[in-house]
N, CA, C and O of each residue as an XYZ file, in Angstrom:
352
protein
N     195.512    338.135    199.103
C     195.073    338.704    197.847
C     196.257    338.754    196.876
O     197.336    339.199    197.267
N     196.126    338.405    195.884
C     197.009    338.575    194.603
C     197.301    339.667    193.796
O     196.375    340.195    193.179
N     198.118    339.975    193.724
C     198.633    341.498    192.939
C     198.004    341.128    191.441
O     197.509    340.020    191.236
N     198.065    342.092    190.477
C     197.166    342.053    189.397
C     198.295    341.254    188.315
O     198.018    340.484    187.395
N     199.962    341.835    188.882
C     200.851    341.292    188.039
C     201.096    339.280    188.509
O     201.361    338.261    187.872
N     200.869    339.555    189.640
C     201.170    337.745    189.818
C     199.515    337.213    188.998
O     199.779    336.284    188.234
N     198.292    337.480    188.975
C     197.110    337.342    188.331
C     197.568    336.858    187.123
O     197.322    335.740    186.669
N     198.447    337.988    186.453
C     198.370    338.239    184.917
C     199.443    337.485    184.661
O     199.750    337.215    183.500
N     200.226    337.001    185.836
C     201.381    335.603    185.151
C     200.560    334.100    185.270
O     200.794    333.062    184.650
N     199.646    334.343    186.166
C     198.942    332.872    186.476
C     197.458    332.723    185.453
O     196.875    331.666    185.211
N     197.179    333.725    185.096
C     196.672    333.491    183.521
C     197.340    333.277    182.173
O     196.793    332.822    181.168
N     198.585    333.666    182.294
C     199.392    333.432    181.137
C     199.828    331.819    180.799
O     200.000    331.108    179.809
N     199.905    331.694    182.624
C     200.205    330.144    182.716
C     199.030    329.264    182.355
O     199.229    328.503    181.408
N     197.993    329.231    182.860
C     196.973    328.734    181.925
C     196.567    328.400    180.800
O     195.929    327.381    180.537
N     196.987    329.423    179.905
C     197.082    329.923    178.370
C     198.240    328.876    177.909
O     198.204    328.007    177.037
N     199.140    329.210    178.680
C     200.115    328.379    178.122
C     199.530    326.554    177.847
O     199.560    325.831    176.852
N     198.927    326.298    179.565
C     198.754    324.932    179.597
C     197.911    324.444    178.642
O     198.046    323.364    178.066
N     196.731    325.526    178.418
C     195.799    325.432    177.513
C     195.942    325.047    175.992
O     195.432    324.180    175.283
N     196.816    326.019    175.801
C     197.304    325.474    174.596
C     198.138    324.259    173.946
O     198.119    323.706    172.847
N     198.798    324.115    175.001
C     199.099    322.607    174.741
C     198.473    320.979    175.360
O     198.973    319.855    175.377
N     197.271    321.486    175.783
C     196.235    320.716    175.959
C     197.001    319.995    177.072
O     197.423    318.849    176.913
N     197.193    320.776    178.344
C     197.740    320.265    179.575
C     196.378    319.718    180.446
O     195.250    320.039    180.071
N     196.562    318.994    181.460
C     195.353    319.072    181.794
C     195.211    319.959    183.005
O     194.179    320.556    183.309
N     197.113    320.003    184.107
C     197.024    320.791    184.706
C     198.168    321.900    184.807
O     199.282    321.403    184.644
N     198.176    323.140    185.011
C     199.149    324.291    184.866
C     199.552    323.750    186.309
O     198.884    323.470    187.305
N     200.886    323.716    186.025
C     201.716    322.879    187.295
C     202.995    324.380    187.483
O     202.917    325.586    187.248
N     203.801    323.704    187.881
C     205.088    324.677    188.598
C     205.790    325.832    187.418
O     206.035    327.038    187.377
N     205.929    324.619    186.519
C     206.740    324.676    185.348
C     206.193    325.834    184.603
O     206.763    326.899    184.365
N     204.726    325.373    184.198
C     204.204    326.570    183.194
C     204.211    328.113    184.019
O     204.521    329.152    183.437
N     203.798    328.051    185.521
C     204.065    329.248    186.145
C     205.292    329.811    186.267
O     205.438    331.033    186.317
N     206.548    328.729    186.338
C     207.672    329.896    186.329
C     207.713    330.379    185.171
O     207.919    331.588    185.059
N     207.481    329.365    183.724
C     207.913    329.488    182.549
C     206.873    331.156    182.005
O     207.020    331.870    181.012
N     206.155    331.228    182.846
C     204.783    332.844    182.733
C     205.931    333.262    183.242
O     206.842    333.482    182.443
N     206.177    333.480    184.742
C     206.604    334.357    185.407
C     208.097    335.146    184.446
O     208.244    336.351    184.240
N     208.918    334.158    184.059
C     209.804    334.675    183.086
C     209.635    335.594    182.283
O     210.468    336.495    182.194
N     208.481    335.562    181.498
C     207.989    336.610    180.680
C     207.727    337.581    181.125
O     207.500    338.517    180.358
N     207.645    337.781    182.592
C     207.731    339.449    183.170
C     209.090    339.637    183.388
O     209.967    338.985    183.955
N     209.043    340.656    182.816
C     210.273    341.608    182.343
C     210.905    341.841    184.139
O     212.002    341.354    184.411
N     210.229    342.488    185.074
C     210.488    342.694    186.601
C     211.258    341.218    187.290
O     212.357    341.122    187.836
N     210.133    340.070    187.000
C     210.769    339.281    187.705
C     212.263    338.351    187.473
O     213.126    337.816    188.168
N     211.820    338.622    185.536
C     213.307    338.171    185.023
C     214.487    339.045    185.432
O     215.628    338.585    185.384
N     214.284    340.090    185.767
C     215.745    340.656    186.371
C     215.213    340.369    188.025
O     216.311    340.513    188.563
N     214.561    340.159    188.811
C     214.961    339.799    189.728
C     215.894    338.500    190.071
O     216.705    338.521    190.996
N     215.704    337.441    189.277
C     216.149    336.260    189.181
C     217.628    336.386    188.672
O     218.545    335.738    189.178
N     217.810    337.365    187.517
C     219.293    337.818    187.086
C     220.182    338.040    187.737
O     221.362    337.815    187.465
N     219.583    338.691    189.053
C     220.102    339.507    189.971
C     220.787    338.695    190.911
O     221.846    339.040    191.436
N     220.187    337.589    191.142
C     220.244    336.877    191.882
C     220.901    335.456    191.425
O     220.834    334.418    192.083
N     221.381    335.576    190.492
C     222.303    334.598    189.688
C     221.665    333.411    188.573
O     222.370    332.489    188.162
N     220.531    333.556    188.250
C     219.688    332.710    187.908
C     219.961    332.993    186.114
O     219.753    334.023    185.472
N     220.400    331.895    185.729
C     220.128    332.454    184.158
C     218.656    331.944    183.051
O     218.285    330.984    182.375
N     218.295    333.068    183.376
C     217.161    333.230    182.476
C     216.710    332.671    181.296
O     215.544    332.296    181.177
N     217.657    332.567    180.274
C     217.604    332.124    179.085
C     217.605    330.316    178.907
O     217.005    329.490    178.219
N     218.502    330.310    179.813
C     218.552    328.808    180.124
C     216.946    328.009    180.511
O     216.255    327.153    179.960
N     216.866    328.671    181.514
C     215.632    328.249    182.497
C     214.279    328.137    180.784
O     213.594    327.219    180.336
N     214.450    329.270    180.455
C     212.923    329.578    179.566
C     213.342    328.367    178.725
O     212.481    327.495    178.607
N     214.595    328.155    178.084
C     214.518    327.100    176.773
C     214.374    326.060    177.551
O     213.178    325.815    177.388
N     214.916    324.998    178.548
C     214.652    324.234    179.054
C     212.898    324.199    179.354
O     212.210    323.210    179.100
N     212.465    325.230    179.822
C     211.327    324.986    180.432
C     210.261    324.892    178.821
O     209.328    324.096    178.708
N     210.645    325.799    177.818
C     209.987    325.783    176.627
C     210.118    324.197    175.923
O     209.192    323.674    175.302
N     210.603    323.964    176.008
C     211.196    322.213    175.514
C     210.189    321.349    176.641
O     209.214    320.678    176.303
N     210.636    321.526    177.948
C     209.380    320.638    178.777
C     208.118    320.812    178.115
O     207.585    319.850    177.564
N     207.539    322.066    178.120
C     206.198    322.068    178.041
C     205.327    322.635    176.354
O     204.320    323.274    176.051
N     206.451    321.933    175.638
C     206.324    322.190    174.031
C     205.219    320.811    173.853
O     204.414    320.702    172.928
N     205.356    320.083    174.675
C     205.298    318.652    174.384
C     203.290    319.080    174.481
O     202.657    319.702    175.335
N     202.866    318.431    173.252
C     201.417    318.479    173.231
C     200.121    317.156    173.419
O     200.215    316.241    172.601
N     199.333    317.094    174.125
C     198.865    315.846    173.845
C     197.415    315.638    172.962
O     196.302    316.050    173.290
N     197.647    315.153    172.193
C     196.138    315.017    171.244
C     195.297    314.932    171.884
O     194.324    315.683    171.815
N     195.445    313.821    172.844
C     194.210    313.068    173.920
C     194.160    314.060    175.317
O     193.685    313.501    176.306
N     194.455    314.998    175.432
C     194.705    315.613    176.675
C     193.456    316.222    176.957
O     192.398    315.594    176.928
N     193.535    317.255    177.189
C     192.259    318.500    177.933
C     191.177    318.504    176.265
O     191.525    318.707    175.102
N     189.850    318.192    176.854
C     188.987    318.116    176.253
C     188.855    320.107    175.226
O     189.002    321.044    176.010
N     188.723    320.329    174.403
C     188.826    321.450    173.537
C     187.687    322.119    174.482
O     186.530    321.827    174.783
N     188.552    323.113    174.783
C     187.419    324.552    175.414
C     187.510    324.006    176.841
O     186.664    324.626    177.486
N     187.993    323.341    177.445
C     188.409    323.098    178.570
C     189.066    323.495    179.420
O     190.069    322.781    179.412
N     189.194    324.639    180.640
C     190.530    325.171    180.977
C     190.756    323.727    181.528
O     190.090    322.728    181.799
N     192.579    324.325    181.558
C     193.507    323.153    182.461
C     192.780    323.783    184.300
O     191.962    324.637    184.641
N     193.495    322.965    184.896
C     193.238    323.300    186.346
C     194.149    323.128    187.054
O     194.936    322.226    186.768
N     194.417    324.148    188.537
C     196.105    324.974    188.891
C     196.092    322.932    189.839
O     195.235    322.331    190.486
N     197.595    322.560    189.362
C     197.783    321.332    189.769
C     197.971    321.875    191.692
O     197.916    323.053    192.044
N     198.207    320.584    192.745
C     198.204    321.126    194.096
C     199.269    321.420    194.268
O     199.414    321.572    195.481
N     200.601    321.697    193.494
C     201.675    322.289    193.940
C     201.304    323.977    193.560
O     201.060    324.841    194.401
N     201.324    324.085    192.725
C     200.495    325.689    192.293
C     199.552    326.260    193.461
O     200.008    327.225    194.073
N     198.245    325.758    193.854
C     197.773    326.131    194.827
C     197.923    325.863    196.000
O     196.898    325.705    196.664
N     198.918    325.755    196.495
C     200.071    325.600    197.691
C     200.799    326.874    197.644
O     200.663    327.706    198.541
N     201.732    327.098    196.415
C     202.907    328.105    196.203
C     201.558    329.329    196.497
O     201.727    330.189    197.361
N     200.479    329.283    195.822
C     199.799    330.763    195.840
C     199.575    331.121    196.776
O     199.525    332.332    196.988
N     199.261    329.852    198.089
C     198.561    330.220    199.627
C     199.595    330.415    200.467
O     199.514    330.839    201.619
N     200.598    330.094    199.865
C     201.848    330.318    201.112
C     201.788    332.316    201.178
O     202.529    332.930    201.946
């Protein structure tokens, strides 16, 4: 079962993919959610990871939009590395 806060990063990630007309929310858009929680970004701090780096890099990957991509009103769908990481 999924905590409500990992939920509410793996909808964010969606949102994200969604909006840039991904077709699937892959690794990237989930860490690039997970960052935006305030908890997990200092866990990662903590642990030597720099934050700021990671988000602009990852914001630059997934800035990229495709005209032809996910049909409008379409969710994206969790790619099989995503629903792997969730079942572990």
């Amino acid at each position: 079962m999924l905590t409500s806060e990992l939920q509410d990063s793996i909808n964010r990630a969606i949102e994200i993919a969604y909006e840039s007309r991904h077709e699937y929310v892959t690794l990237a858009h989930l860490l690039y959610s997970l960052l935006q929680d305030p908890e997990c970004s200092d866990i990662l701090r903590k642990i030597g990871a720099s934050t700021d780096s990671l988000k602009s890099v990852l914001q630059n990957r997934l800035s990229i939009t495709f005209d032809d991509g996910l049909p409008a009103g379409q969710l994206p769908e969790l790619s099989d590395s995503v629903q792997e990481a969730l079942n572990r």
